[in-house]
RODO-2510 file (C-alpha; in nm, 4 decimals, decimal comma):
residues 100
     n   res          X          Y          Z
     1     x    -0,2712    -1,1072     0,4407
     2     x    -0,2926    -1,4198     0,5745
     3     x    -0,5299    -1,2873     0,8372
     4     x    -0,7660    -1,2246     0,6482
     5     x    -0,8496    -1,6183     0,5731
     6     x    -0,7193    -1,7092     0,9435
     7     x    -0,9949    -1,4615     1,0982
     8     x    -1,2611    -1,6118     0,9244
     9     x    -1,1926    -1,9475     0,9487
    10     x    -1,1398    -1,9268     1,3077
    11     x    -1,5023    -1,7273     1,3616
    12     x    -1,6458    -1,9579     1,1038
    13     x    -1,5048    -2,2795     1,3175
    14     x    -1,6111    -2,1103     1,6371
    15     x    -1,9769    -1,9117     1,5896
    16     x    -2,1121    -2,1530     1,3049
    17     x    -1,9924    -2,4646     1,4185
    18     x    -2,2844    -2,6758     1,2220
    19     x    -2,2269    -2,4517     0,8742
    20     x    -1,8940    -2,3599     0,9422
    21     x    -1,7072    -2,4504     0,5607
    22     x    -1,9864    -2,2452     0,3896
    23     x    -1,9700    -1,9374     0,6530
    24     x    -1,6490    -1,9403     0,5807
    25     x    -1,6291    -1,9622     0,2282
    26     x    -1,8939    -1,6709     0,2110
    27     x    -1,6301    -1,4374     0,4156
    28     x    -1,3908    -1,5368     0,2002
    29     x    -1,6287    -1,4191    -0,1129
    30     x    -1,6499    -1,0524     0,0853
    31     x    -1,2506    -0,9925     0,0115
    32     x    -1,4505    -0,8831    -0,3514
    33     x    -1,4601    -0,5853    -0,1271
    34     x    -1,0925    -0,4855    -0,2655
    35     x    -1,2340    -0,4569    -0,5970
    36     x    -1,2639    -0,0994    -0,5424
    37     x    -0,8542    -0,0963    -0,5302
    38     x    -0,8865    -0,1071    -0,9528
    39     x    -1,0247     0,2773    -0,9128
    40     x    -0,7276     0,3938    -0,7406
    41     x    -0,3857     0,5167    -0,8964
    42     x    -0,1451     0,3230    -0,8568
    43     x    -0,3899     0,0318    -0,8209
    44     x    -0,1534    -0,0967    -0,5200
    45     x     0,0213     0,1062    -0,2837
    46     x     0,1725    -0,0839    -0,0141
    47     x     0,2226     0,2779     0,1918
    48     x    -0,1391     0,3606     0,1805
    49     x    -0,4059     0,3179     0,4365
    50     x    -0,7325     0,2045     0,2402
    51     x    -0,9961     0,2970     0,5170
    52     x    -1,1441     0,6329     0,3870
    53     x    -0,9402     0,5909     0,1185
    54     x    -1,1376     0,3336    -0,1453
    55     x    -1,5216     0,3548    -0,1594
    56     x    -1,6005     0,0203    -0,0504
    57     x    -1,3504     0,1301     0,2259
    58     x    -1,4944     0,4197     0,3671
    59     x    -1,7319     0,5339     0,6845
    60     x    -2,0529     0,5263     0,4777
    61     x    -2,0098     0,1758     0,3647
    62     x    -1,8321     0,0087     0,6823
    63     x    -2,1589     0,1791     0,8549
    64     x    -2,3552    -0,0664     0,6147
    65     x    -2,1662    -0,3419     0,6585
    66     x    -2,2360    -0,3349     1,0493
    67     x    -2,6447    -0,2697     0,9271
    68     x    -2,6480    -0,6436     0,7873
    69     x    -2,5112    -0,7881     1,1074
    70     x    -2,9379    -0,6880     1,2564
    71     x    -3,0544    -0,9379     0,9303
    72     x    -2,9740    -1,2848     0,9952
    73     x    -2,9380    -1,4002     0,6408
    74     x    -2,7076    -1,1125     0,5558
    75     x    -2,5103    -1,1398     0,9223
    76     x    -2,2286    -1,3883     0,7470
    77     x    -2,1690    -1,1495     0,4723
    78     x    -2,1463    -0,8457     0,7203
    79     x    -1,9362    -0,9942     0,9494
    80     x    -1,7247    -1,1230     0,6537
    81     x    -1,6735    -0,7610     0,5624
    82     x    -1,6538    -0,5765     0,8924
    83     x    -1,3585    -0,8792     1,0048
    84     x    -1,1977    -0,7252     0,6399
    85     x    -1,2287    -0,3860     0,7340
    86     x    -1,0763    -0,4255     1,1219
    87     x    -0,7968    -0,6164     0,9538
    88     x    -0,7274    -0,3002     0,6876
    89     x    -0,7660    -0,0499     0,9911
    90     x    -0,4858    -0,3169     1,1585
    91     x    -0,2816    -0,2391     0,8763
    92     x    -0,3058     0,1340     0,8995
    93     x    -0,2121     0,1416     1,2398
    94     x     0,0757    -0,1045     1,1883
    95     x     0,1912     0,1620     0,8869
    96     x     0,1467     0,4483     1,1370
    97     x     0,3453     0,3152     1,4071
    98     x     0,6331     0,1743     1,1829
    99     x     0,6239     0,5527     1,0616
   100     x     0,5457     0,5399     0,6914
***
């Protein structure tokens, strides 16, 4: 979990320099992403891989989220959201390899 504020901070310190507490403060703001966790039943289960799983998770959106990244005044929030989803997919491979 704590990767997911490292990441960004780190990419906000690094590509927008200038900008770099409000990039990062908008890639924060994309973590709303895991709103779609309130649909699922149990809300939280830590032995379940969200990619494909929740909407806001799935192929079709993470294919939108890498759309913004070609409109510069959407590029924060996509990379916001594509750094979430590549730290979720992290997760699901950690869960497969520990075997759960």
């Amino acid at each position: 979990m704590a990767l997911h504020f490292l990441v960004p901070a780190a990419v906000a310190r690094i590509w927008y320099r200038p900008r770099w507490v409000q990039a990062f403060f908008v890639m924060i703001a994309t973590m709303a992403v895991d709103l779609d966790h309130l649909l699922a039943n149990p809300i939280y289960d830590p032995n379940r891989c969200g990619i494909g799983f929740h909407p806001l998770h799935s192929a079709p959106a993470i294919g939108l989220y890498a759309v913004l990244l070609f409109f510069p005044r959407l590029r924060i929030i996509g990379i916001g959201l594509l750094i979430h989803m590549f730290l979720d997919g992290t997760d699901c491979v950690w869960m497969i390899w520990r075997g759960v």
